[in-house]
N, CA, C and O atoms as a GROMACS GRO file, in nm:
protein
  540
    1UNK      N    1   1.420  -0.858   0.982
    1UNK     CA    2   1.319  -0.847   1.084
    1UNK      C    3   1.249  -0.981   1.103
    1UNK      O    4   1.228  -1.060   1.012
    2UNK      N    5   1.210  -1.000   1.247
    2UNK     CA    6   1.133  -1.135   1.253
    2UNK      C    7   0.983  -1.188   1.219
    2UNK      O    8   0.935  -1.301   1.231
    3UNK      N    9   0.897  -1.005   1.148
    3UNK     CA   10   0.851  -1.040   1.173
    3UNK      C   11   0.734  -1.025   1.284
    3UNK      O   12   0.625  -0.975   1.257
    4UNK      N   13   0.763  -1.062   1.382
    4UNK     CA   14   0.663  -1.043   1.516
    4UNK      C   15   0.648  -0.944   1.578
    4UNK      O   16   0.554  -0.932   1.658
    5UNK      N   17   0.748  -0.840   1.553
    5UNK     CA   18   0.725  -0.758   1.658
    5UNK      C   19   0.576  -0.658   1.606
    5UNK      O   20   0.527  -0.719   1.512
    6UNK      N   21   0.521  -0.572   1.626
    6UNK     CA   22   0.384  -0.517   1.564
    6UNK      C   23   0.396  -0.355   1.657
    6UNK      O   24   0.350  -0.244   1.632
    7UNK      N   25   0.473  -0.403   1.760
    7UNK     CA   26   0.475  -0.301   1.837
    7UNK      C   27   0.506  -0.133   1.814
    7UNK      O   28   0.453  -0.043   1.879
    8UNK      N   29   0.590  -0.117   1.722
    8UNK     CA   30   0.664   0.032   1.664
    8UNK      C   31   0.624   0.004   1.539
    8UNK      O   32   0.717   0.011   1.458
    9UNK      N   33   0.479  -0.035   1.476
    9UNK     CA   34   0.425   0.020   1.348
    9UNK      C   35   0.489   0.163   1.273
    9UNK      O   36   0.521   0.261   1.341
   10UNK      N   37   0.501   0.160   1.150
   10UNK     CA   38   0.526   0.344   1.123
   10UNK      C   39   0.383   0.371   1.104
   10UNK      O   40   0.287   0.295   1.089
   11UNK      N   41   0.394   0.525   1.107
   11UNK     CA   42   0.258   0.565   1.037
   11UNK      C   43   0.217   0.553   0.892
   11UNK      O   44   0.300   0.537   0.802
   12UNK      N   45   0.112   0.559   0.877
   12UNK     CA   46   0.085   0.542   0.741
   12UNK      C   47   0.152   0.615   0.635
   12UNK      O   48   0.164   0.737   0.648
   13UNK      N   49   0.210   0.536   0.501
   13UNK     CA   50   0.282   0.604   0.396
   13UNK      C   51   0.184   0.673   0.258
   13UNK      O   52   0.113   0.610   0.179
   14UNK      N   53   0.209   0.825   0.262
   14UNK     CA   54   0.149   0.864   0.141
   14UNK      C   55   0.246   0.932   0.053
   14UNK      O   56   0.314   1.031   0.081
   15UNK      N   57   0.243   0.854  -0.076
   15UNK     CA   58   0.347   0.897  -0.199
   15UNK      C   59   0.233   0.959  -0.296
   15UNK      O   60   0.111   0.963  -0.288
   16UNK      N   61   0.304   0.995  -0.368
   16UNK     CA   62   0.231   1.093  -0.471
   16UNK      C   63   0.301   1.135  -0.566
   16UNK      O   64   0.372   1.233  -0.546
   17UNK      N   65   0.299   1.080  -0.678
   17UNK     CA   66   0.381   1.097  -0.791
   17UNK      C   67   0.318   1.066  -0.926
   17UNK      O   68   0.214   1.002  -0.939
   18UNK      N   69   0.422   1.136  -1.066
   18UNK     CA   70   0.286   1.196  -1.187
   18UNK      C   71   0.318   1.048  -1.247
   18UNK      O   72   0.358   0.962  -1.168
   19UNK      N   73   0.302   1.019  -1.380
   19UNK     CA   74   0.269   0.936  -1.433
   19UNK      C   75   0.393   0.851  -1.537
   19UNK      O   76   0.381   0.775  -1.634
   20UNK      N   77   0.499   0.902  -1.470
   20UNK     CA   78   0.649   0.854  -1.492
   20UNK      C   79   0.715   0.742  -1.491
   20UNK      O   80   0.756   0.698  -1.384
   21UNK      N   81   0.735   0.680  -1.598
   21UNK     CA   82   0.768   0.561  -1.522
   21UNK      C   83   0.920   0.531  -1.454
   21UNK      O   84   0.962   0.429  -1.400
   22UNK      N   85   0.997   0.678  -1.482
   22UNK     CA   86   1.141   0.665  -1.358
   22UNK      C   87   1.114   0.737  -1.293
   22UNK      O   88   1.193   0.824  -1.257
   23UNK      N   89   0.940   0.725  -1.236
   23UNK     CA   90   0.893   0.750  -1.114
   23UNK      C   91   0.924   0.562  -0.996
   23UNK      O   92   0.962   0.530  -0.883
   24UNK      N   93   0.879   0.502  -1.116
   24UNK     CA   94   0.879   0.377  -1.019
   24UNK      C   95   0.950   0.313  -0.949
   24UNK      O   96   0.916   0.219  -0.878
   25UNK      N   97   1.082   0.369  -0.965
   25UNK     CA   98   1.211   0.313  -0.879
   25UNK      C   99   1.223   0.367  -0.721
   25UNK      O  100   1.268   0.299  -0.628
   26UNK      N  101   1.178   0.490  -0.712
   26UNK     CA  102   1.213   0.597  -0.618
   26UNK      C  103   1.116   0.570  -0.525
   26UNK      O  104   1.136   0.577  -0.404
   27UNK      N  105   0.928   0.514  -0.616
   27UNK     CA  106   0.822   0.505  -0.507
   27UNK      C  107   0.843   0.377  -0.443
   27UNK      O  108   0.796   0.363  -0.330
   28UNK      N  109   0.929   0.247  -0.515
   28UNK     CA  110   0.996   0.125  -0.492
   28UNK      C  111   1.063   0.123  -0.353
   28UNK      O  112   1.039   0.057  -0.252
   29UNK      N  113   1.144   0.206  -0.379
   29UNK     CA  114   1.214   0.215  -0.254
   29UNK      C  115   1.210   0.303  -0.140
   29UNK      O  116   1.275   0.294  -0.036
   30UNK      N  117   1.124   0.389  -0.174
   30UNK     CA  118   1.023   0.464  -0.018
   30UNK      C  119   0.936   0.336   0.026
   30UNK      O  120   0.949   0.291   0.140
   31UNK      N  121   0.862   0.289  -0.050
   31UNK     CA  122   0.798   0.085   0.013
   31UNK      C  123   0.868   0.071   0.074
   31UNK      O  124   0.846   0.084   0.195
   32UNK      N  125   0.983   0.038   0.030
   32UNK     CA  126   1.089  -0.030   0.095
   32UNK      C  127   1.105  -0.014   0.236
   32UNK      O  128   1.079  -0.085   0.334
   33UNK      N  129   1.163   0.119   0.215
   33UNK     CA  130   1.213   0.154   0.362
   33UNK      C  131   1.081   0.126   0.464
   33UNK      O  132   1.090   0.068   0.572
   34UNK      N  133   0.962   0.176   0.407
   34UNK     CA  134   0.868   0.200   0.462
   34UNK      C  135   0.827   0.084   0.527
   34UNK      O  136   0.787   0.093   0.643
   35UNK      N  137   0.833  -0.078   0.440
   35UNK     CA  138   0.818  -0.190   0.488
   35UNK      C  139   0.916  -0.249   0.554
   35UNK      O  140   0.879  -0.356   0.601
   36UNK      N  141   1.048  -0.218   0.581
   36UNK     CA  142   1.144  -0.248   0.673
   36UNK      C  143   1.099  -0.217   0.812
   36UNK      O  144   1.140  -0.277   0.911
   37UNK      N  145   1.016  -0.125   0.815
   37UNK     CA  146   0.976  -0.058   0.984
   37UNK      C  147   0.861  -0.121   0.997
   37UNK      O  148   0.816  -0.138   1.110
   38UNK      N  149   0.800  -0.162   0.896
   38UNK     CA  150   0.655  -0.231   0.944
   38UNK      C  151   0.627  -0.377   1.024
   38UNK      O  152   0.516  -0.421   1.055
   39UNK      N  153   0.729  -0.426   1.042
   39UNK     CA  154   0.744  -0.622   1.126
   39UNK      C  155   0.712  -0.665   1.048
   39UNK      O  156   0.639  -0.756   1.085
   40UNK      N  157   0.719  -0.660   0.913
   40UNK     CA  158   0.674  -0.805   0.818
   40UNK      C  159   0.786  -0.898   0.778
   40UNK      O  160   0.890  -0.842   0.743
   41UNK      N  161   0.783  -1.021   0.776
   41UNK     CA  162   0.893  -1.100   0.725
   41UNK      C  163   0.922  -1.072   0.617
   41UNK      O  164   0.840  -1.060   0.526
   42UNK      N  165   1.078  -1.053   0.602
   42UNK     CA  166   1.094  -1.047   0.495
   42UNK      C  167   1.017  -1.082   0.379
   42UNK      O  168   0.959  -0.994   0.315
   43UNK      N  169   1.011  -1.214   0.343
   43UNK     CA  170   0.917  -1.283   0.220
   43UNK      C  171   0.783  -1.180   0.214
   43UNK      O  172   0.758  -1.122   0.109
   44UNK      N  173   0.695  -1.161   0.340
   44UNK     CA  174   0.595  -1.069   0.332
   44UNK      C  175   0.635  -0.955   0.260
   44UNK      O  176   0.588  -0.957   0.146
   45UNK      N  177   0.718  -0.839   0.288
   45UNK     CA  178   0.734  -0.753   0.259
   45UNK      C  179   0.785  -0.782   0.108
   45UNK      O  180   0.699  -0.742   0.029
   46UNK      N  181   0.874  -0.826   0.056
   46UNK     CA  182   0.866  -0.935  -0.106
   46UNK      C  183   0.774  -0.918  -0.169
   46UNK      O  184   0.762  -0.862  -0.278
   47UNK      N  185   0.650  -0.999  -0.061
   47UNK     CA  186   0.528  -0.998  -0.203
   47UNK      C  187   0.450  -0.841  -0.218
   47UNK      O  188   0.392  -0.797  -0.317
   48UNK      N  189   0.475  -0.750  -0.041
   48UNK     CA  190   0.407  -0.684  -0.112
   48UNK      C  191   0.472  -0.541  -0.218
   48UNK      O  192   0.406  -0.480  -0.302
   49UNK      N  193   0.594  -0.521  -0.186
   49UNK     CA  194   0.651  -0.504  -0.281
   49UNK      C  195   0.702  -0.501  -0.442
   49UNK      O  196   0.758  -0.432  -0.527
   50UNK      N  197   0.634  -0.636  -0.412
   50UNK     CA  198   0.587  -0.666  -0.610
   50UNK      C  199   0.512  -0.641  -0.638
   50UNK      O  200   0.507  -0.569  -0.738
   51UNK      N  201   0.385  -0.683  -0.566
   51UNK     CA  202   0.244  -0.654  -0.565
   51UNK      C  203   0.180  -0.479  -0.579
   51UNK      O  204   0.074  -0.428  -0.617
   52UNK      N  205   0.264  -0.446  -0.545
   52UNK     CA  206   0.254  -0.285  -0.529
   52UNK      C  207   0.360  -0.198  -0.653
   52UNK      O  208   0.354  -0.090  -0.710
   53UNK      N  209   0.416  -0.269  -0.652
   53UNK     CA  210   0.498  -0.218  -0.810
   53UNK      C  211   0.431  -0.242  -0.916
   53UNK      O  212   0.418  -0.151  -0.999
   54UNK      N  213   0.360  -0.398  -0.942
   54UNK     CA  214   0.275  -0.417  -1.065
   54UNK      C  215   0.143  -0.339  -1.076
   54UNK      O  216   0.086  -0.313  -1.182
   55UNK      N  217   0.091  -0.294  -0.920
   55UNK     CA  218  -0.012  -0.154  -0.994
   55UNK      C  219   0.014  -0.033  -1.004
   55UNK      O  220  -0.056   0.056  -1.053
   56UNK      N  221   0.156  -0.025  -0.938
   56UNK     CA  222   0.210   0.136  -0.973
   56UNK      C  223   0.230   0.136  -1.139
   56UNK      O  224   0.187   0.227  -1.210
   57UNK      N  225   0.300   0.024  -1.187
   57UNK     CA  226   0.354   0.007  -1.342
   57UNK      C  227   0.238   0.040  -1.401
   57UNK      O  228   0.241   0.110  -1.502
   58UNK      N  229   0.114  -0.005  -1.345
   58UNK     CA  230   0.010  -0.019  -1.440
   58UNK      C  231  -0.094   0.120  -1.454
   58UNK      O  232  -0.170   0.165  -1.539
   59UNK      N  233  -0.045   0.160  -1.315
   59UNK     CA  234  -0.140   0.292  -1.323
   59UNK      C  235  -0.050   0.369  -1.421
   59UNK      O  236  -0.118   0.415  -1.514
   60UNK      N  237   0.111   0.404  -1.431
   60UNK     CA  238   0.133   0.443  -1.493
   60UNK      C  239   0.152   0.435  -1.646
   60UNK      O  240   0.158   0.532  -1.721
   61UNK      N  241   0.161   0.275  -1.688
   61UNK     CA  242   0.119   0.236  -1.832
   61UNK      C  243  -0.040   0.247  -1.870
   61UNK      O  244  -0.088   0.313  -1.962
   62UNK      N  245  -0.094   0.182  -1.795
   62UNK     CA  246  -0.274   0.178  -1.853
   62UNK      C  247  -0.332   0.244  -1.844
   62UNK      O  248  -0.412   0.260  -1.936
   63UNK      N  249  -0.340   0.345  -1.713
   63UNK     CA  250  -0.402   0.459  -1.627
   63UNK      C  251  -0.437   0.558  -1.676
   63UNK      O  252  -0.543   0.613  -1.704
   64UNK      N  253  -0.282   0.586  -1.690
   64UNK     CA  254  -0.248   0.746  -1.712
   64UNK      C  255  -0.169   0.787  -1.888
   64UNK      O  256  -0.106   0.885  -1.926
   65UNK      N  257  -0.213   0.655  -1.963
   65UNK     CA  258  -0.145   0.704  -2.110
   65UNK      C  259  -0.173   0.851  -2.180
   65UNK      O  260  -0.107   0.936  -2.240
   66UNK      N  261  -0.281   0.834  -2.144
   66UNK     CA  262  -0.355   0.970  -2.212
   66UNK      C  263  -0.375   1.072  -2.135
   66UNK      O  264  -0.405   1.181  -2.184
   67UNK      N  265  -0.363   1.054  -2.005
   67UNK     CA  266  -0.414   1.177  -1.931
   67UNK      C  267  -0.337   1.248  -1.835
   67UNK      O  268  -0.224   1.202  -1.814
   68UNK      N  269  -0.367   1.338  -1.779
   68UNK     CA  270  -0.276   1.442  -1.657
   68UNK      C  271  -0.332   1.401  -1.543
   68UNK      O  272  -0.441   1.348  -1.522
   69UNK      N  273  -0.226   1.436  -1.456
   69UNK     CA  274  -0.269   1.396  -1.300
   69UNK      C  275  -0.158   1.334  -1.239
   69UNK      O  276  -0.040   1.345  -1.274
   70UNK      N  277  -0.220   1.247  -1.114
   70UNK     CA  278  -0.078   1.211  -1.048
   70UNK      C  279  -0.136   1.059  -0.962
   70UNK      O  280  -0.244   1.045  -0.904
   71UNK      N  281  -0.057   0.988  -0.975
   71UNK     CA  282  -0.087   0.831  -0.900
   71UNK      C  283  -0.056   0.879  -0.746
   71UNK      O  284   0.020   0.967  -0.705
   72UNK      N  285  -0.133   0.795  -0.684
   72UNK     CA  286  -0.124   0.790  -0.528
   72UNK      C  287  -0.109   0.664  -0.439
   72UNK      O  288  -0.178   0.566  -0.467
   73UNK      N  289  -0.020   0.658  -0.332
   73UNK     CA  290  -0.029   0.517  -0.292
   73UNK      C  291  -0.006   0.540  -0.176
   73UNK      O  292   0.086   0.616  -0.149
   74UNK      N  293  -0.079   0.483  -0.078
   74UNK     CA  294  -0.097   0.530   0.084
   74UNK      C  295  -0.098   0.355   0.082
   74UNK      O  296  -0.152   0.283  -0.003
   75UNK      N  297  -0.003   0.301   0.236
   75UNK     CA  298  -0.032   0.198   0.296
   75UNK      C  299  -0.024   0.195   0.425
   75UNK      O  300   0.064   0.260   0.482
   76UNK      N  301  -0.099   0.132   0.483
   76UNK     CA  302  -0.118   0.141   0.632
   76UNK      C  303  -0.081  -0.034   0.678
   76UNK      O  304  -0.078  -0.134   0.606
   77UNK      N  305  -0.059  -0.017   0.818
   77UNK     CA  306  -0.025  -0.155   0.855
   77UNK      C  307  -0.080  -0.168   1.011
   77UNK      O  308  -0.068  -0.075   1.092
   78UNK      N  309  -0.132  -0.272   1.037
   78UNK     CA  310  -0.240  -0.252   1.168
   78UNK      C  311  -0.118  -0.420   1.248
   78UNK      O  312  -0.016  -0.473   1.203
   79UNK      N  313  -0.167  -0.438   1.326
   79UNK     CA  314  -0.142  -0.549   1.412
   79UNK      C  315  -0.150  -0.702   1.331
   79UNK      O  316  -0.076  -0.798   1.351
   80UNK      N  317  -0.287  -0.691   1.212
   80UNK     CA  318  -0.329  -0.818   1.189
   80UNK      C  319  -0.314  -0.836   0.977
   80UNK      O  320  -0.342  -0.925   0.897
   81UNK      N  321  -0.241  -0.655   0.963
   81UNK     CA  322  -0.287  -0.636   0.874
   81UNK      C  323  -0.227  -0.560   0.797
   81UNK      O  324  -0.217  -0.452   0.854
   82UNK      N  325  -0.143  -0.553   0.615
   82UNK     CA  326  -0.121  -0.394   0.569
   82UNK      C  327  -0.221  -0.404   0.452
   82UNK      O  328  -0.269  -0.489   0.376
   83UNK      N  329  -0.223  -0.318   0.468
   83UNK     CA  330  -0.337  -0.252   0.337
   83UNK      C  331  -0.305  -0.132   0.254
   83UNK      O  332  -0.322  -0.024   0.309
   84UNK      N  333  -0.245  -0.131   0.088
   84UNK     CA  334  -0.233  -0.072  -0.027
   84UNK      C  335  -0.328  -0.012  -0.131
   84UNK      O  336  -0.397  -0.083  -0.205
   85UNK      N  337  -0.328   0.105  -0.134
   85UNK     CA  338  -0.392   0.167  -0.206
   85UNK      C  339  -0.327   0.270  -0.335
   85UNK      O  340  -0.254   0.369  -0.334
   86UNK      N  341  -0.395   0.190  -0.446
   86UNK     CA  342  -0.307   0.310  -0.524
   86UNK      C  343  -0.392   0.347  -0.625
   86UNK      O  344  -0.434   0.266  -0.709
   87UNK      N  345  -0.431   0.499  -0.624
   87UNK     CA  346  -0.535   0.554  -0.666
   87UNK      C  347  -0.458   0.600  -0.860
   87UNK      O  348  -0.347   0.634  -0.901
   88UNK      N  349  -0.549   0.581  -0.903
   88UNK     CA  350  -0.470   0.710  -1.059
   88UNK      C  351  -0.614   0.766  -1.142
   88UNK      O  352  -0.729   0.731  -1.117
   89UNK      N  353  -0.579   0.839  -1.222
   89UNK     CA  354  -0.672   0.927  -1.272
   89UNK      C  355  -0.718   0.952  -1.414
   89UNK      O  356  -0.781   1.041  -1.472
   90UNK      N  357  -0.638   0.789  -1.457
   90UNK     CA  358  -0.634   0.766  -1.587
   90UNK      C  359  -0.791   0.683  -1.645
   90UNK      O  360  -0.894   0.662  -1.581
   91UNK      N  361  -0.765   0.656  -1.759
   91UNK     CA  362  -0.875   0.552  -1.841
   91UNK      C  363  -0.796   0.394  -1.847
   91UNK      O  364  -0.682   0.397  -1.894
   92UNK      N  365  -0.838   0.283  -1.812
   92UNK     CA  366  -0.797   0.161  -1.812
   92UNK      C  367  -0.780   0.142  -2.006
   92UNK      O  368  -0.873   0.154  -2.086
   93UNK      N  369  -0.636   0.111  -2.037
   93UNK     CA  370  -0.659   0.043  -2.158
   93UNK      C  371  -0.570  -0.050  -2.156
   93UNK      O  372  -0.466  -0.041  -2.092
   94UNK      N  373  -0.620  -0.198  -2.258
   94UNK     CA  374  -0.525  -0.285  -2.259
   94UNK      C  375  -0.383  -0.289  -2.322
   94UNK      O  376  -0.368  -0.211  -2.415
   95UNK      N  377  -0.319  -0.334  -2.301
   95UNK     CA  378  -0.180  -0.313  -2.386
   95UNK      C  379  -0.114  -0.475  -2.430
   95UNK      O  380   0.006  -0.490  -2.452
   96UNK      N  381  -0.206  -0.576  -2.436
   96UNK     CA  382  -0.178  -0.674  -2.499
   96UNK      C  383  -0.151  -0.669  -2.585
   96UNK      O  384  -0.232  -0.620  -2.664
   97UNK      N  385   0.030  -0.731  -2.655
   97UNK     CA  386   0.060  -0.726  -2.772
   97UNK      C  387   0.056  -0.852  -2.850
   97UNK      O  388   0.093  -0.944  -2.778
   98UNK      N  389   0.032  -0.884  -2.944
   98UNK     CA  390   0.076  -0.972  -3.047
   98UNK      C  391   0.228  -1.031  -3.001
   98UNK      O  392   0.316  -0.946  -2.984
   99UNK      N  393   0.258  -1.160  -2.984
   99UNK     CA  394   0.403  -1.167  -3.015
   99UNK      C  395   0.476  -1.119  -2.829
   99UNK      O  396   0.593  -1.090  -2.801
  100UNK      N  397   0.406  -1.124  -2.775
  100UNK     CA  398   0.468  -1.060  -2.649
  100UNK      C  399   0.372  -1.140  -2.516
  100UNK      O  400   0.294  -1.097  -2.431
  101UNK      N  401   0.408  -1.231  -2.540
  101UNK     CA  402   0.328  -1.314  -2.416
  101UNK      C  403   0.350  -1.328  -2.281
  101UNK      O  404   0.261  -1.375  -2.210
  102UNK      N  405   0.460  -1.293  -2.232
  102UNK     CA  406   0.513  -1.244  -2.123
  102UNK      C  407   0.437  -1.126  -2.062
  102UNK      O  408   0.450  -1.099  -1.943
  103UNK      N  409   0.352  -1.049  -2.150
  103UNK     CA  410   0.260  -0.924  -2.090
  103UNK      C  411   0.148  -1.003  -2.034
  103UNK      O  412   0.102  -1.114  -2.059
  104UNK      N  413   0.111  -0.886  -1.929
  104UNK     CA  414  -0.078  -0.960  -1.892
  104UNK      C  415  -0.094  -1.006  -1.794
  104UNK      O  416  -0.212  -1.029  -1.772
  105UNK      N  417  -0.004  -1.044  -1.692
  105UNK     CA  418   0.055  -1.059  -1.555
  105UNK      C  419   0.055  -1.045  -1.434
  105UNK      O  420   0.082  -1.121  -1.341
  106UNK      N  421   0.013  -0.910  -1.443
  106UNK     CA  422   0.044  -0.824  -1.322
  106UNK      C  423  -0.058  -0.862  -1.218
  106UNK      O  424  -0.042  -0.892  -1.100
  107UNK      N  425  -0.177  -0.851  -1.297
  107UNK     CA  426  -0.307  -0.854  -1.230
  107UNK      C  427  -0.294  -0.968  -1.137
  107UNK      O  428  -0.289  -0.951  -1.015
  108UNK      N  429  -0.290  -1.079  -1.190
  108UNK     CA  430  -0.258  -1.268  -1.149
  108UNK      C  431  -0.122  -1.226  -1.072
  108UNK      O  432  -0.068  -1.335  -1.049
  109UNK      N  433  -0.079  -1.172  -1.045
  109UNK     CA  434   0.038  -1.169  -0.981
  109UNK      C  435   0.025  -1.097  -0.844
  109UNK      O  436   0.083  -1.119  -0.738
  110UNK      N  437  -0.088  -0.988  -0.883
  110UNK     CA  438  -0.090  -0.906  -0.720
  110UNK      C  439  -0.163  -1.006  -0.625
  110UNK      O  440  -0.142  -1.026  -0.505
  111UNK      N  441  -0.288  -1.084  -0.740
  111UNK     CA  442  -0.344  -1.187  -0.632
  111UNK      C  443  -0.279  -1.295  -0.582
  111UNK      O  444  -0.309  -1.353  -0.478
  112UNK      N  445  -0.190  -1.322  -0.657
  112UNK     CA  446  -0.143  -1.437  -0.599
  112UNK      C  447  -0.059  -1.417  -0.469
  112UNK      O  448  -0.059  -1.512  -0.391
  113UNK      N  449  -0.001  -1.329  -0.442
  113UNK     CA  450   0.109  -1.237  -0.368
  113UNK      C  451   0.013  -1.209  -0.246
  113UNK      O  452   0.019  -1.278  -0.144
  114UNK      N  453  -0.092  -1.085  -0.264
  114UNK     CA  454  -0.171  -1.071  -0.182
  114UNK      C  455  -0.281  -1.113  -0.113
  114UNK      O  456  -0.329  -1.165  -0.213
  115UNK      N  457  -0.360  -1.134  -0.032
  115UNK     CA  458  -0.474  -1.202   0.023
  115UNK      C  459  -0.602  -1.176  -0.008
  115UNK      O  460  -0.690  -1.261  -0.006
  116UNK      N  461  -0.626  -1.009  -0.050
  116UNK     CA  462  -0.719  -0.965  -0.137
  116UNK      C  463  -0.710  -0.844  -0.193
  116UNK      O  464  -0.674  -0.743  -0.133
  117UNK      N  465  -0.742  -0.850  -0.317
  117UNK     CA  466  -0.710  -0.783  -0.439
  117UNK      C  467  -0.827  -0.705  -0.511
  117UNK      O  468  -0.898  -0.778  -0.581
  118UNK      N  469  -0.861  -0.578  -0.509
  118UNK     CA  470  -1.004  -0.526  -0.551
  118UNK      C  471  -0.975  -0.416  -0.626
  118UNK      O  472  -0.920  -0.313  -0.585
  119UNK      N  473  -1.026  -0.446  -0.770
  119UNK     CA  474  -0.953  -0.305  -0.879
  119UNK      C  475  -1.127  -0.265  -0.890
  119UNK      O  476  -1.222  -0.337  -0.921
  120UNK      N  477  -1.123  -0.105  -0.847
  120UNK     CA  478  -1.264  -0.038  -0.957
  120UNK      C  479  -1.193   0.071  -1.040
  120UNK      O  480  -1.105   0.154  -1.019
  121UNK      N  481  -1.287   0.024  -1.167
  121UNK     CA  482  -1.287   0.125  -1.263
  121UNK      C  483  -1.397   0.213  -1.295
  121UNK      O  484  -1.511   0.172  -1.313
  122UNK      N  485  -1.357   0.360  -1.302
  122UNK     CA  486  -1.458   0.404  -1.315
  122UNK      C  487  -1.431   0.550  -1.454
  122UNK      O  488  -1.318   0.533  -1.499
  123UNK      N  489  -1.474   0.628  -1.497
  123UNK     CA  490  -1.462   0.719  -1.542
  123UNK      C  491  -1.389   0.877  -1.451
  123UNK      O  492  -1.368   0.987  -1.504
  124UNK      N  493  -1.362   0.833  -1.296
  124UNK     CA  494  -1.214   0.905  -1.257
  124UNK      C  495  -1.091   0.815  -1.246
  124UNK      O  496  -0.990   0.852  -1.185
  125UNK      N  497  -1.097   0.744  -1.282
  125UNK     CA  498  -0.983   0.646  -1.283
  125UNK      C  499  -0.994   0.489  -1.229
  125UNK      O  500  -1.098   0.424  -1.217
  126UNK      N  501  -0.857   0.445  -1.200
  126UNK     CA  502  -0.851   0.333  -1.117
  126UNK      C  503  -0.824   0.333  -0.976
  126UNK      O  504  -0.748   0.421  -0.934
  127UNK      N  505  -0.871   0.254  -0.899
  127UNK     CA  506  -0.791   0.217  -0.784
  127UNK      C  507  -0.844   0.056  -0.745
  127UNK      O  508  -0.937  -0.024  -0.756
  128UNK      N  509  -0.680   0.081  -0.681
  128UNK     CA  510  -0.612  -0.079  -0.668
  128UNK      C  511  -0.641  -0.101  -0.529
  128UNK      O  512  -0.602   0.006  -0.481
  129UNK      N  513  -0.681  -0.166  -0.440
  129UNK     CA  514  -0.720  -0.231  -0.348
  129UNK      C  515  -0.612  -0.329  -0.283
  129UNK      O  516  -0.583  -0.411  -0.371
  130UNK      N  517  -0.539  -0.355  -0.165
  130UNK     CA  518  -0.489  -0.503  -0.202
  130UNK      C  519  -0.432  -0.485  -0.018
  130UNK      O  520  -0.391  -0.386   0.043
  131UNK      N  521  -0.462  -0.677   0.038
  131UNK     CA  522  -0.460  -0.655   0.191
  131UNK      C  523  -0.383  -0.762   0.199
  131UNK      O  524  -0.415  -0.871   0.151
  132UNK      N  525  -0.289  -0.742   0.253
  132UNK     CA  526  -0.214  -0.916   0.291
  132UNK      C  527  -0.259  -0.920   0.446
  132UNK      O  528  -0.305  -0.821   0.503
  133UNK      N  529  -0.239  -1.051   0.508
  133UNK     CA  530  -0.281  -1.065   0.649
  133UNK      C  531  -0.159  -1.076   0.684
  133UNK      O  532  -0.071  -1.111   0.605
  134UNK      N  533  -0.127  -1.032   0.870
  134UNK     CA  534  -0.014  -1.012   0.914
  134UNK      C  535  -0.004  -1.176   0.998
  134UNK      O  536  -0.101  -1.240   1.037
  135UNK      N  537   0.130  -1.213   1.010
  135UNK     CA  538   0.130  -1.321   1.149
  135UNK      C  539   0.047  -1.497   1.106
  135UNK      O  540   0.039  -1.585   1.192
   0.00000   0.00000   0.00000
């Protein structure tokens, strides 16, 4: 895709899935498709694709270790704009290991990818925030 066109937006995508992590392949590639119809350049759709996998991974590693419920991720895409949301219902814990420095990432990674990046935590969970600009 080039890209430019803005004209045949899809409607907004809502997934909903428990706290699995061979959940993450399947919500991967509903993005996918989902960002193929949206006009983003390729590379766009790239970052947000990663960007949106590293808080799905995380809702389901950090989120949801301990608890029941189900992650959510709705994205919408406007003319100037897509915007990702991915809700979970877990407790934030760290999982920094000793010896494993390659962890710790994700976070620095959605920002760098995306244009803005806004995590709250609260005692119902997390949600992930994150807007790339279109064009």
């Amino acid at each position: 895709m080039s890209g430019t066109d803005h004209s045949q937006q899809p409607p907004p995508l809502e997934l909903t899935f428990p706290p699995d992590p061979a959940q993450l392949a399947p919500v991967r590639a509903a993005l996918r498709s989902w960002l193929d119809r949206s006009g983003l350049s390729r590379r766009a759709a790239a970052d947000v694709l990663i960007a949106a996998g590293e808080a799905c991974a995380n809702a389901v590693e950090h989120g949801l270790r301990n608890a029941t419920g189900q992650i959510r991720l709705t994205a919408e895409v406007s003319v100037t704009r897509l915007r990702l949301t991915i809700r979970d219902s877990g407790r934030w814990q760290p999982t920094q290991r000793r010896g494993e420095p390659y962890r710790g990432y994700g976070i620095r990674l959605m920002r760098t990818l995306m244009h803005r990046v806004d995590i709250h935590r609260s005692a119902d969970g997390t949600t992930v925030e994150m807007q790339r600009r279109i064009g």
